[in-house]
C-alpha positions as CSV (number, residue, x, y, z in Angstrom):
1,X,-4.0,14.2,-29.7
2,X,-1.2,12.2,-27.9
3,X,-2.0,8.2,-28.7
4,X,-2.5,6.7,-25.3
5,X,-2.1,3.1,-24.2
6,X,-3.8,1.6,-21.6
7,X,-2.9,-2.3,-20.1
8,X,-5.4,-3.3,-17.5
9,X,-6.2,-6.7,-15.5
10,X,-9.0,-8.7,-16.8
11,X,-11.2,-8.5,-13.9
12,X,-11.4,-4.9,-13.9
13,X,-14.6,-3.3,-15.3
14,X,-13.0,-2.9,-18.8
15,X,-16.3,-1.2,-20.4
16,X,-17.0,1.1,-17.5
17,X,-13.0,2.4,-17.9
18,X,-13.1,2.2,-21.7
19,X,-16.2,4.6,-21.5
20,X,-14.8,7.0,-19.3
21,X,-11.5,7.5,-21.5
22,X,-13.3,7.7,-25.0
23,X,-15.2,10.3,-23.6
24,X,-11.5,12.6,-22.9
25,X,-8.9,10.2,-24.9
26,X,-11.1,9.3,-28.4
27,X,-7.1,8.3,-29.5
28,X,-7.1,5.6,-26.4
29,X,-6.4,1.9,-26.3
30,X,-7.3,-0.5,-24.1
31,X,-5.6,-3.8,-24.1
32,X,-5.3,-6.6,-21.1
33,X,-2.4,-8.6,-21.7
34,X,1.6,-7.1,-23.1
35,X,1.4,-9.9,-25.3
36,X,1.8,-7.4,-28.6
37,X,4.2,-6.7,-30.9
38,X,4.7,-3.2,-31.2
39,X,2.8,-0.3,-30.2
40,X,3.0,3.8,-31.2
41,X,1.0,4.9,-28.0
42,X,2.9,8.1,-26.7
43,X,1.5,7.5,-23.1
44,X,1.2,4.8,-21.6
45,X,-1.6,3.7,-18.2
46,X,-0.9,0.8,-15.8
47,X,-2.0,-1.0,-12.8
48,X,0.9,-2.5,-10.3
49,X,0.0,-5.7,-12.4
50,X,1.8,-4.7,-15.1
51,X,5.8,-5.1,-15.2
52,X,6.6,-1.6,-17.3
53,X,10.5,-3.0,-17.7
54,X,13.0,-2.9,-20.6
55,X,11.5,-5.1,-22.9
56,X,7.9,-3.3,-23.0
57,X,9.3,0.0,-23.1
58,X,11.4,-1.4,-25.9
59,X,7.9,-2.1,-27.7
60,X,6.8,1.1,-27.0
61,X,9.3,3.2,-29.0
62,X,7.5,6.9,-29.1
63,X,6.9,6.6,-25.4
64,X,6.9,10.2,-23.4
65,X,4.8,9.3,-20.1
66,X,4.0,6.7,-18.0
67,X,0.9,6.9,-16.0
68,X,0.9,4.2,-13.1
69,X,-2.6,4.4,-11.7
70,X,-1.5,3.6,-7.7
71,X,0.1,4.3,-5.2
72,X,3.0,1.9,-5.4
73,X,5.2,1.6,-8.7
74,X,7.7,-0.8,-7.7
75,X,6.7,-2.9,-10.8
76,X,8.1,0.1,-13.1
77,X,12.1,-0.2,-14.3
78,X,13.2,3.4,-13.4
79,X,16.6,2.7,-14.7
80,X,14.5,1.8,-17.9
81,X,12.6,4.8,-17.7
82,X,15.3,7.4,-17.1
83,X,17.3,5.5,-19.8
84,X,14.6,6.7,-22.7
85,X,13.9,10.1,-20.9
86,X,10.6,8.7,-20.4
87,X,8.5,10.5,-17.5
88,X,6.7,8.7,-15.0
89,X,3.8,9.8,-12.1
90,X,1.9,7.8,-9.7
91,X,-1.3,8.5,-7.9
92,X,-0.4,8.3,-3.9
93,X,-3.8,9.8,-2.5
94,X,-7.1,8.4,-4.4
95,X,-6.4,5.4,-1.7
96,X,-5.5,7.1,2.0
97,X,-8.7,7.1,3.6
98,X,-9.2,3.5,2.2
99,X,-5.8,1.8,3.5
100,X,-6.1,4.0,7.0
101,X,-9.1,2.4,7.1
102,X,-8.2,-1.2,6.8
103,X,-5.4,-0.5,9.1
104,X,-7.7,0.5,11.7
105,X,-10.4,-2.4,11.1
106,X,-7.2,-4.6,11.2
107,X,-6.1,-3.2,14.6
108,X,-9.2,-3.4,16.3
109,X,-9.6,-6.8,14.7
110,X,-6.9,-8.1,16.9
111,X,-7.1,-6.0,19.7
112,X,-10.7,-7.0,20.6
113,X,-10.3,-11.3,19.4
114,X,-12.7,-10.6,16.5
115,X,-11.7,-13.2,14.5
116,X,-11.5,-15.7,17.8
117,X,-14.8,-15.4,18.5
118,X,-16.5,-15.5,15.5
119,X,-14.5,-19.2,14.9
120,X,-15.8,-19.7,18.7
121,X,-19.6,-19.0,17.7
122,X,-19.2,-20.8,14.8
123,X,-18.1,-24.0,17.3
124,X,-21.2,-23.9,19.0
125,X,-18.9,-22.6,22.0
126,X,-20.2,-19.5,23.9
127,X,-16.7,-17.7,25.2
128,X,-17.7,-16.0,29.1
129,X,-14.6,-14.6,29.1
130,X,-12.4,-11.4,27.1
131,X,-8.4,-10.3,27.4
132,X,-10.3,-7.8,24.6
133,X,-8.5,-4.1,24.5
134,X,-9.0,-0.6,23.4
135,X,-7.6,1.8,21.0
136,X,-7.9,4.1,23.2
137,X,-4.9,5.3,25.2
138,X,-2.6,2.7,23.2
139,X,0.5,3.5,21.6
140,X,0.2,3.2,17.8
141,X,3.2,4.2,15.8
142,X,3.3,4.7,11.7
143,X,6.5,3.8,10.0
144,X,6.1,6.4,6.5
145,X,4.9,9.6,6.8
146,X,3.3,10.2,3.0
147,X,-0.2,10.4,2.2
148,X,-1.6,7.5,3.7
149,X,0.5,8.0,7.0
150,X,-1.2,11.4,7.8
151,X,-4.1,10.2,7.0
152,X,-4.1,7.4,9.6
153,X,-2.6,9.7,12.4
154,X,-5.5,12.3,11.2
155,X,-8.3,9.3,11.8
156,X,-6.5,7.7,14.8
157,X,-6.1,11.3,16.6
158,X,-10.2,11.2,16.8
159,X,-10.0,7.7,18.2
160,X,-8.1,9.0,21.9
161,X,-4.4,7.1,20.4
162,X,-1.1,8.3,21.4
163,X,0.3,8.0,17.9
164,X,4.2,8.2,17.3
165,X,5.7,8.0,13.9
166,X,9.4,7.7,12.1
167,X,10.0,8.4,9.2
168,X,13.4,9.6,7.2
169,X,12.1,13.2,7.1
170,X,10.6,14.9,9.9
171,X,7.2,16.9,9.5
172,X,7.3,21.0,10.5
173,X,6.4,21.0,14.3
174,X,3.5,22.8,13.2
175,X,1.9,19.4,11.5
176,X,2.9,17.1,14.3
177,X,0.9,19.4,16.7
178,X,-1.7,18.9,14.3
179,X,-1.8,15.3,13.5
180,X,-1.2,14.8,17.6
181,X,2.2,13.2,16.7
182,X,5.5,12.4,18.3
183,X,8.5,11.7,16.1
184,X,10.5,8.8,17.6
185,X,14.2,7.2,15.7
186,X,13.1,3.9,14.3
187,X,14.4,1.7,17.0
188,X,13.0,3.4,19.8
189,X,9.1,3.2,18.3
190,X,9.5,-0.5,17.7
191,X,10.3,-0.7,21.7
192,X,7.9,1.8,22.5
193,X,4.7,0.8,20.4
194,X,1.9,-1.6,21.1
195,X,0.7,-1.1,17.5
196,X,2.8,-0.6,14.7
197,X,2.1,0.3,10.8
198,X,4.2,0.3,8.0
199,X,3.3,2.6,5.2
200,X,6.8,3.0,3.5
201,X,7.5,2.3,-0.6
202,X,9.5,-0.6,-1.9
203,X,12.8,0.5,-2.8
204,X,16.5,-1.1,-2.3
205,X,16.5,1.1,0.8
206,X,13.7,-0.6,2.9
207,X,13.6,-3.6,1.0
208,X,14.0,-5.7,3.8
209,X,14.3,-2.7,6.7
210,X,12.1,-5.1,9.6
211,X,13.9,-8.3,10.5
212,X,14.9,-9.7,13.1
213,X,16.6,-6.1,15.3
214,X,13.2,-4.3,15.0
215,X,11.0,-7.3,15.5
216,X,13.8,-8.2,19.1
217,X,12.6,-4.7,20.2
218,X,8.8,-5.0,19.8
219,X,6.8,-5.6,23.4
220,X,5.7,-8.8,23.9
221,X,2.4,-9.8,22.4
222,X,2.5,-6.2,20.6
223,X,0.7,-6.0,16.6
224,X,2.5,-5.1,13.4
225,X,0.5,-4.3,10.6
226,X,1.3,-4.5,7.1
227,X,-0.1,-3.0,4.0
228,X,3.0,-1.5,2.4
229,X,4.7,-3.5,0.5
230,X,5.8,-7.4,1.9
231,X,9.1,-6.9,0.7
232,X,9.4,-4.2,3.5
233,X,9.6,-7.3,6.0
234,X,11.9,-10.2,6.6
235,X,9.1,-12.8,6.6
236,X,11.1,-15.4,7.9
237,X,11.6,-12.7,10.9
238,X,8.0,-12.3,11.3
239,X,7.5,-16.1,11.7
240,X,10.0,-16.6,14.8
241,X,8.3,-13.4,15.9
242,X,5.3,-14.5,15.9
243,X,6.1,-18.2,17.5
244,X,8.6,-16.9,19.6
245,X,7.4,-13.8,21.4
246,X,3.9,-13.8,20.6
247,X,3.4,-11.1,18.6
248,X,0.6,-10.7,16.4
249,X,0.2,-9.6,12.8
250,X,-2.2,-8.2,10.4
251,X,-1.0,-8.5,6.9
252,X,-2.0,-7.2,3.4
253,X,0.7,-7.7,1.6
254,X,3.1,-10.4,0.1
255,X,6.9,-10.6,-1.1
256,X,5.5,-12.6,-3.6
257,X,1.4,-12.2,-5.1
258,X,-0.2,-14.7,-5.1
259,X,2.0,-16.0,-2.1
260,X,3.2,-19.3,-1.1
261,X,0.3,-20.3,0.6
262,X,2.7,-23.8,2.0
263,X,4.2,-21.1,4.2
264,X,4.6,-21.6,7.6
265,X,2.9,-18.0,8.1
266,X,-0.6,-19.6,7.0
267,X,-0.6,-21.8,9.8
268,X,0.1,-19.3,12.9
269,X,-2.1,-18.0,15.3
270,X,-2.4,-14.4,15.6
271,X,-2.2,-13.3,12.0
272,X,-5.0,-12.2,10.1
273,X,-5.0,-11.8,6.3
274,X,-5.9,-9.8,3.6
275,X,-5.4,-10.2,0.1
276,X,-3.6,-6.6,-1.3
277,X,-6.7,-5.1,-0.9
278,X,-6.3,-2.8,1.6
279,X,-6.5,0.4,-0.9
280,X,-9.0,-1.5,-3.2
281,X,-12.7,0.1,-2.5
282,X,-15.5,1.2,-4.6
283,X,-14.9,4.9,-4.0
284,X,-11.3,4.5,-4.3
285,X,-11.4,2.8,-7.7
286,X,-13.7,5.9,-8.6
287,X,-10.9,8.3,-7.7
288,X,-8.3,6.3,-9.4
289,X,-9.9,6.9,-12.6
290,X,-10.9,10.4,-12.4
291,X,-7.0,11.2,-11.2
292,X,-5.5,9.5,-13.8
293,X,-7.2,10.5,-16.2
294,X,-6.9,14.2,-15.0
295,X,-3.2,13.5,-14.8
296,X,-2.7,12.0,-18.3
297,X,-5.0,15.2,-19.4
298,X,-2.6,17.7,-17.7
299,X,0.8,15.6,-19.7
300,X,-1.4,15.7,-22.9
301,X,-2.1,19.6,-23.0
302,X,1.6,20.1,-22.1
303,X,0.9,20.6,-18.4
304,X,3.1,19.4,-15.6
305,X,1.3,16.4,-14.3
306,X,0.7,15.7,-11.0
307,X,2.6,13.5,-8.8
308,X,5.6,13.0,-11.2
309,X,8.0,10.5,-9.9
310,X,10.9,11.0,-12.5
């Protein structure tokens, strides 16, 4: 049996996950820090909180697999990777329903002044008066058509929206008609949508792909929503944005994690937070485990694995 290596947070239920792999992975180790010398695991299991760069992999020297359990693995150093031969998978479904979800409970957030009333109640004030909106009828568009992305248009085709997507590969006519979609160029979605939602990896390509052109073609008062990546967006875009035109946000995610909390973006009107937990639920931790673990089983019994990356 392959040696495996597992690097976890702290404030994940260490004995509950332990558990679980002795019962497949007797050979597994569970540590919560890279703060080791050396180690002879062949396979090795992270979280995004884990950097897997040159100087672990280094420490790592019989390495075959890495096993990122998430959807994102813009902390892994491919180059690094690719370098040793090493393979690498993620796990981009366990968390769809979960994120289209908190997109949708961030949407209707804004659109019906959820958060401006509860601070209103909380006053002692008793607001007579709504500029509320539906969901119905708007025009939502999704930026990233993987996983997550279908699964939003999937949830937000029962909820009467006319949903529009880009995306850098078109879907088969056949799944559009499906998912009640409209492909629109990039441009022309910002200009067209009252609700937009980015579900696009980090990479060098989109690093930065929303600044100031797409934010210039948004409506007036329109939403963007954010629980990609925060390197996706220009933040400094979003904040003139914001002040500027009046358009409102919904974010999840940060450039930086914990962020800079002196930011001007804390003190605007018309954001709402989250802290990187739009994917994080009971059920979807539960599915993280039993995929990985499934997925590290397929590598170890000389299996393709699921979801391989490189």
């Amino acid at each position: 049996m392959m040696k495996v290596l597992s690097i976890l947070p702290p404030f994940l239920p260490i004995e509950e996950i332990s558990s679980a792999l002795g019962q497949v992975m007797p050979e597994g180790e569970i540590v919560t820090s890279t703060d080791f010398g050396s180690n002879e695991a062949e396979v090795l299991i992270v979280t995004t909180f884990t950097t897997v760069d040159e100087n672990l992999v280094s420490r790592i020297p019989n390495l075959k697999f890495v096993q990122v359990a998430s959807t994102g693995y813009d902390n892994v150093d491919i180059p690094a990777l690719r370098k040793r031969n090493v393979m690498l998978s993620n796990i981009p479904t366990a968390n769809k329903d979960s994120v289209a979800e908190h997109v949708i409970a961030m949407a209707l957030s804004q659109l019906k002044n959820i958060m401006h009333f509860h601070s209103e109640i909380k006053s002692g004030n008793w607001p007579v008066l709504t500029n509320s909106m539906e969901l119905m009828n708007r025009t939502f568009g999704i930026v990233g058509m993987g996983a997550i992305g279908k699964k939003l248009a999937e949830k937000l085709l029962h909820l009467g929206a006319n949903t529009v997507y880009y995306d850098t590969v078109r879907l088969e006519e056949e799944m559009e008609e499906d998912l009640g979609l409209t492909f629109l160029e990039l441009d022309s979605l910002f200009s067209r949508s009252d609700i937009i939602s980015l579900h696009v990896p980090l990479t060098e390509q989109t690093r930065g792909m929303i600044g100031k052109n797409e934010f210039s073609k948004m409506k007036d008062g329109a939403l963007i929503i954010n629980t990609s990546r925060g390197g996706v967006v220009d933040e400094g875009a979003l904040i003139d944005a914001v002040k500027s035109r009046g358009i409102k946000a919904c974010i999840d995610v940060y450039e930086k994690e914990p962020p800079d909390f002196k930011s001007e973006l804390f003190g605007l009107d018309n954001v709402i937070f989250s802290p990187h937990i739009a994917g994080v639920t009971v059920e979807s931790q539960q599915r993280f485990m039993k995929d990985t673990i499934s997925n590290v089983m397929k590598f170890i019994q000389g299996l393709d694995p699921q979801f391989r990356v490189i």
